[in-house]
C-alpha positions as CSV (number, residue, x, y, z in Angstrom):
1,X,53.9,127.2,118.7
2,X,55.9,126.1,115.7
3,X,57.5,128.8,113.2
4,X,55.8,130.2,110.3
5,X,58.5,130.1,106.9
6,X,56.2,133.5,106.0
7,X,56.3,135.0,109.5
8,X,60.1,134.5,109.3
9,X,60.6,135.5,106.0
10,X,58.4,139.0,106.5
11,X,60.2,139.4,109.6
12,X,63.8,138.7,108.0
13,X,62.7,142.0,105.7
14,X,61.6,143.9,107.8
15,X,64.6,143.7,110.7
16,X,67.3,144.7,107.0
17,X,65.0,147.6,107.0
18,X,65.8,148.3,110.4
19,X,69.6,147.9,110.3
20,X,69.5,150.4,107.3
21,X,67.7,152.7,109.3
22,X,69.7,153.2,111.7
23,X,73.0,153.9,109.6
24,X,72.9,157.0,110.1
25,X,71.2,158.9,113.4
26,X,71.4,162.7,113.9
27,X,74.5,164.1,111.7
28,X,74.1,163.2,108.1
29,X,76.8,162.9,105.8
30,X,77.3,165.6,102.8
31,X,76.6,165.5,99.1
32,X,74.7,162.1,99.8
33,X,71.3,162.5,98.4
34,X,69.7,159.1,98.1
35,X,69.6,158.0,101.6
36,X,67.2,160.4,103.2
37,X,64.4,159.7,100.5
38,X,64.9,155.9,101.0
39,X,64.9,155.8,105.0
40,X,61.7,158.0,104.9
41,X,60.0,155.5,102.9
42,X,60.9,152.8,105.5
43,X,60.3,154.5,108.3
44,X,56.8,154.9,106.8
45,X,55.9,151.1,107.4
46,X,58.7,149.3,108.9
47,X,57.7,149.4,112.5
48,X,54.3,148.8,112.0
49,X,55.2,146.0,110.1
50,X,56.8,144.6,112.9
51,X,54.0,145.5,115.2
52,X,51.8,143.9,112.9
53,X,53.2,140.4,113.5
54,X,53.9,140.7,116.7
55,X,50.0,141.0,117.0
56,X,49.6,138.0,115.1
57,X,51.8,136.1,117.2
58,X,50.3,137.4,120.3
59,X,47.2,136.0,118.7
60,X,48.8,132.2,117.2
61,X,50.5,131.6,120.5
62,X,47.1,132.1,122.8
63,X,49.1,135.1,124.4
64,X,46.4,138.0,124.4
65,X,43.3,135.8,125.0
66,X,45.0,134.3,128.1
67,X,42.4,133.7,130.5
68,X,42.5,135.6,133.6
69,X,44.0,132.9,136.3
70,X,47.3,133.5,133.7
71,X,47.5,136.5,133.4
72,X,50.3,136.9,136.0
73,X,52.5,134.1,134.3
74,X,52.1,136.1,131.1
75,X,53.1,139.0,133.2
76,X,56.1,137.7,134.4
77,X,57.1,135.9,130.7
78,X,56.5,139.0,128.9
79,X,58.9,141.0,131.7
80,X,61.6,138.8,131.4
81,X,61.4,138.1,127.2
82,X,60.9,142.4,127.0
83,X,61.9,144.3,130.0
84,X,64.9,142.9,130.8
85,X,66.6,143.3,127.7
86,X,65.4,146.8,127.6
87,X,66.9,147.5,130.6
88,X,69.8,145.5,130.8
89,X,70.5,146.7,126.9
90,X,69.7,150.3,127.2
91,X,72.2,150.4,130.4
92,X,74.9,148.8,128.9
93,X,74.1,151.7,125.7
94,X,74.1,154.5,128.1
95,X,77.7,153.2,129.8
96,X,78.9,152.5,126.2
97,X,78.7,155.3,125.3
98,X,79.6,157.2,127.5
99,X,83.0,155.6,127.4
100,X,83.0,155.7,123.8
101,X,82.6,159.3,123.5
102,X,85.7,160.0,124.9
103,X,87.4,158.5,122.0
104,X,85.4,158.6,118.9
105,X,82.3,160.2,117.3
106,X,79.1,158.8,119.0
107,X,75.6,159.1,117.9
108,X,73.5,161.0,120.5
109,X,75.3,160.5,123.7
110,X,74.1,161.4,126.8
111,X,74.7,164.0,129.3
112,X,76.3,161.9,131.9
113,X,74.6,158.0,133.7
114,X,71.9,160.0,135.6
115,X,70.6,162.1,133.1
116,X,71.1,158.8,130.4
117,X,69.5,156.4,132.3
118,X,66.9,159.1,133.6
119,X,65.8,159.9,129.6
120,X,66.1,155.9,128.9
121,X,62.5,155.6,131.1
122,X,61.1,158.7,131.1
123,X,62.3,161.4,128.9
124,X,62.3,159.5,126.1
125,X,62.1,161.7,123.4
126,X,66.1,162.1,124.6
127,X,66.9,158.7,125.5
128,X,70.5,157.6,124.8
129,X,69.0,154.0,123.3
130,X,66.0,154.9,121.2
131,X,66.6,152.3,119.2
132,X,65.3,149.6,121.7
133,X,61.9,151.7,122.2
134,X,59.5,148.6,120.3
135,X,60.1,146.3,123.3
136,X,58.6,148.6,125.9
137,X,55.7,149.7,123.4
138,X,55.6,145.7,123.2
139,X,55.2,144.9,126.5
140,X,52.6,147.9,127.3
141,X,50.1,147.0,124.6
142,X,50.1,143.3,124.5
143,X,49.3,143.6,128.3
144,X,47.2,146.2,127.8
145,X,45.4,144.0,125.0
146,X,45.3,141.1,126.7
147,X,43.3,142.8,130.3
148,X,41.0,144.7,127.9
149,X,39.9,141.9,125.6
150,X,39.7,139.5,128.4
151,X,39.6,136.3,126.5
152,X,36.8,137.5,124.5
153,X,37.4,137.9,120.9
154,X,34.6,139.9,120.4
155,X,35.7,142.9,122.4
156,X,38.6,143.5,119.5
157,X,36.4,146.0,117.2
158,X,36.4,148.3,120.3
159,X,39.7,148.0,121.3
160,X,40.8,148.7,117.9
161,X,38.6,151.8,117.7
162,X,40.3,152.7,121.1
163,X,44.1,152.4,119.9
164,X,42.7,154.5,116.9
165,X,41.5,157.3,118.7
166,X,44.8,156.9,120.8
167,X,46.7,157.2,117.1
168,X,45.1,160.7,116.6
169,X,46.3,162.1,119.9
170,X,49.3,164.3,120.7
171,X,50.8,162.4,123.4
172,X,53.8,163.3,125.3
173,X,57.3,161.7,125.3
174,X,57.1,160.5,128.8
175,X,57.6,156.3,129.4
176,X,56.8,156.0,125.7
177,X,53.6,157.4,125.7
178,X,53.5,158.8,122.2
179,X,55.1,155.5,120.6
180,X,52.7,153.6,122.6
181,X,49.7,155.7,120.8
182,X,51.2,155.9,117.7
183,X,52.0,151.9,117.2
184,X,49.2,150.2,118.9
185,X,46.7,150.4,116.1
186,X,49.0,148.3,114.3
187,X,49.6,145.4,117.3
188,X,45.2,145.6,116.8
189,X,45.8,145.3,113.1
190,X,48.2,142.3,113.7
191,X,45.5,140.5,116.6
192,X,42.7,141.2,114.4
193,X,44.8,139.3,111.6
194,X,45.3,136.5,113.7
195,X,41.8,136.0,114.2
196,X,40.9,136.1,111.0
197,X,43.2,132.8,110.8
198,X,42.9,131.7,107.3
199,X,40.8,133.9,105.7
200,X,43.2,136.8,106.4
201,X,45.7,133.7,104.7
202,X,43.0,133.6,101.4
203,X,42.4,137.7,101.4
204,X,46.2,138.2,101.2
205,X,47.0,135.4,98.8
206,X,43.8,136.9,96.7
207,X,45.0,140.6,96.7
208,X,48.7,141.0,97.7
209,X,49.8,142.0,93.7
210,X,47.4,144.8,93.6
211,X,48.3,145.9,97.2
212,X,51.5,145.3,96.6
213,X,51.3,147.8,93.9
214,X,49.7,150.3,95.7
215,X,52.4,150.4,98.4
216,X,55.3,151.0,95.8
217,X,53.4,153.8,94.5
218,X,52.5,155.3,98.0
219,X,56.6,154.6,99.1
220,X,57.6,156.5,95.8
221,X,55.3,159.1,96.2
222,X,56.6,159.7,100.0
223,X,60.4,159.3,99.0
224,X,60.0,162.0,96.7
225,X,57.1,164.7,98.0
226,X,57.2,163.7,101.9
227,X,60.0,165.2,103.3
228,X,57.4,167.6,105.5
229,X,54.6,165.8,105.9
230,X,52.9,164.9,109.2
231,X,54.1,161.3,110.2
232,X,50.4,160.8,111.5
233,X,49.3,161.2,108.0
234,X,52.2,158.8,106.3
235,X,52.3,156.0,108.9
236,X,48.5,154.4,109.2
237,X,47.9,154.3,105.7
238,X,51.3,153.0,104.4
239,X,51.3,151.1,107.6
240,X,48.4,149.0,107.0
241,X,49.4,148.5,103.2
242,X,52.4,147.1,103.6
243,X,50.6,144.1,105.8
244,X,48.8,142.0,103.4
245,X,51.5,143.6,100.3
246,X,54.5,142.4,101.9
247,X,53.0,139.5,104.1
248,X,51.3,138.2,101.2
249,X,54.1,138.6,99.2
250,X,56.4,136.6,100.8
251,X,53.7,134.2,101.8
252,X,54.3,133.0,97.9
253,X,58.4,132.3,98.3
254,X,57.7,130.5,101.8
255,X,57.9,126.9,100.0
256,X,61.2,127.8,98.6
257,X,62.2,129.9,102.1
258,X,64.9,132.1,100.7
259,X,67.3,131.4,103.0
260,X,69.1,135.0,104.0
261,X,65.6,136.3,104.5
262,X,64.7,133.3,106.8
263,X,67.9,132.9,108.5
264,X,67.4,136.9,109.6
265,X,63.7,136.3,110.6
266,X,65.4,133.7,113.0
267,X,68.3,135.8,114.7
268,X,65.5,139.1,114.0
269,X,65.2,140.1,118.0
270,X,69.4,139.2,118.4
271,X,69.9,141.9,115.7
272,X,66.9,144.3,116.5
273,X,68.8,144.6,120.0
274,X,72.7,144.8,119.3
275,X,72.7,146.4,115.4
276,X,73.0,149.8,117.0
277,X,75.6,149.0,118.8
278,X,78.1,147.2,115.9
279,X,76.8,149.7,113.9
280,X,78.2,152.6,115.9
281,X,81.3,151.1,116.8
282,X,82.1,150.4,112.9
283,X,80.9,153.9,112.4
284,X,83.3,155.2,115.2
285,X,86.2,153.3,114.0
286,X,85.9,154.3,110.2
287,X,85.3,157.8,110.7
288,X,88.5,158.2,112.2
289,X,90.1,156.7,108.8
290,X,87.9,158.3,105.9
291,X,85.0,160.6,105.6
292,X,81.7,159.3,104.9
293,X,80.5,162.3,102.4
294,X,79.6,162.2,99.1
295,X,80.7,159.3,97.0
296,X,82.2,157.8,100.2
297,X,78.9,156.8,101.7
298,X,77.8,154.2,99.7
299,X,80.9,151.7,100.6
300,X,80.5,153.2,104.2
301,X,76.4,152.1,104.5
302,X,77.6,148.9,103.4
303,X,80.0,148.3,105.9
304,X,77.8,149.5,108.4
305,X,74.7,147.4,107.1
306,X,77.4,144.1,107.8
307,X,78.4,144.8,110.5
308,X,74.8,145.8,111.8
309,X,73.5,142.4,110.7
310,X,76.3,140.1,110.9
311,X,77.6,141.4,114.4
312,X,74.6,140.4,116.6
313,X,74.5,136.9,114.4
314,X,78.0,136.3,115.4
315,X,77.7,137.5,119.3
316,X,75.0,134.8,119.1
317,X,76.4,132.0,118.3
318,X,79.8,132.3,119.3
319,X,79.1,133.5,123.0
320,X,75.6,134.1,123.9
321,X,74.8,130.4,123.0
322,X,77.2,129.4,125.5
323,X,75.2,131.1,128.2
324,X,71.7,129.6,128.8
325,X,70.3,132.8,130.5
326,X,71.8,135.1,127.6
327,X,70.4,132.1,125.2
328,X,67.1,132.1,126.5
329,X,67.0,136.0,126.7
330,X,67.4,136.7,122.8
331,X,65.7,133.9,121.2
């Protein structure tokens, strides 16, 4: 399948909003007031966003209307591109930091290896590598899509309805269950996108100012008054906004292909995995020099933000290019 400039680009925005996310985990700094707005409005698309094109792409590359006789091979493809870098990664978290914490501040560390590799599977609400949770949700609903549409197109309205209903439920934190229900209505979003083909293309390149409007408002208006409301009530709506407003947005600089954005959107899955991990070494190391409060922060998030982004670009080409399975892995 060859690359989209405006998948790239949307996906190069979105992974930024993910490094910035995770600057800071469960102790906030003090006096710092602007973060917490900000990284409540991102948290109130960003992930859907991503879930969004992966749909799409599920959909461009034939991936969820694979006929049946390949549904093993897809299987298989989708364990070793997902599963294995979950596992492998969220090990190699859970040993980190465990070694780590007995030297520096560490965000959410775990018990001991049992207990951290225990919650990295199954209680996940406690698992040492949350971070890495969208490539299990991944792999569970793009399989799940592909054996319940069946290669039949068609069947997408009530699958769609289905992830939905599954959106409204309480579900618990066991083996993801409640990320699972609470981001697969936007993978539907994403496949029903994809099928749409072109005129999704014309509706976005028709509409994306207006909608594009609308999201700012909706992201000031949670910045400022959401602080306690439901995330069930935040995430579908500004979910589903920031699709065709952010999409379609950056459908329009795709001819000129802003390079930082695109270059991200390339290395997006090398940073989604190992951000967390540069940025909590960086944070380890600096903590021990200054304080992060107050005024402090702002030169702090931006050392974090580099070394969240540029870290995993460097690991990639300086050593895991030199490995082919490690290559292949986190393309």
């Amino acid at each position: 399948m060859a690359r989209r400039n405006d998948i790239d680009l949307t996906k190069g925005l979105a992974i930024l909003l993910v490094v910035f996310g995770h600057l800071v985990a469960r102790a906030d700094p003090a006096g710092v007031a602007w973060y917490e707005p900000l990284r409540r409005a991102v948290y109130a698309f960003h992930m859907p966003l991503f879930l969004y094109l992966s749909g799409l792409m599920a959909v461009s590359s034939g991936l969820l209307l694979a006929p049946r006789a390949a549904w093993k091979q897809v299987a298989l493809a989708r364990a070793e591109r997902l599963l294995v870098p979950f596992f492998g990664l969220g090990a190699l978290i859970v040993l980190g930091k465990i070694a780590a914490a007995r030297v520096m501040f560490v965000d959410n560390p775990p018990a001991g290896l049992a207990g951290g590799l225990g919650a990295l599977l199954w209680h996940t609400a406690q698992s040492p590598a949350a971070s890495i949770w969208y490539l299990f949700v991944l792999f569970a609903v793009s399989l799940a899509g592909m054996v319940l549409l069946n290669g039949q197109p068609r069947r997408l309205p009530w699958l769609l309805a289905g992830m939905l209903l599954l959106y409204t439920q309480p579900l618990p934190a066991y083996m993801y269950l409640d990320r699972v229900g609470r981001y697969a209505v936007f993978f539907g979003l994403g496949a029903g996108a994809g099928l749409l083909g072109a005129r999704w293309d014309n509706f976005m390149d028709r509409w994306w100012r207006w909608l594009l409007a609308a999201f700012s408002l909706g992201l000031a208006v949670v910045a400022g008054w959401g602080a306690h409301w439901p995330e069930a009530v935040v995430l579908l709506p500004m979910g589903a906004l920031s699709m065709p407003a952010l999409h379609g947005l950056l459908r329009r600089c795709a001819a000129s292909s802003p390079r930082l954005l695109l270059g991200l959107g390339r290395y997006s899955f090398m940073i989604y995995l190992f951000n967390t991990l540069f940025i909590g070494f960086t944070k380890g190391v600096l903590l021990h020099l200054y304080s992060w409060n107050g005024a402090n922060f702002l030169p702090f998030a931006m050392a974090l933000m580099l070394a969240g982004v540029c870290g995993p670009v460097a690991l990639k080409r300086l050593v895991f290019r030199r490995v082919k399975l490690l290559d292949r892995l986190t393309d």
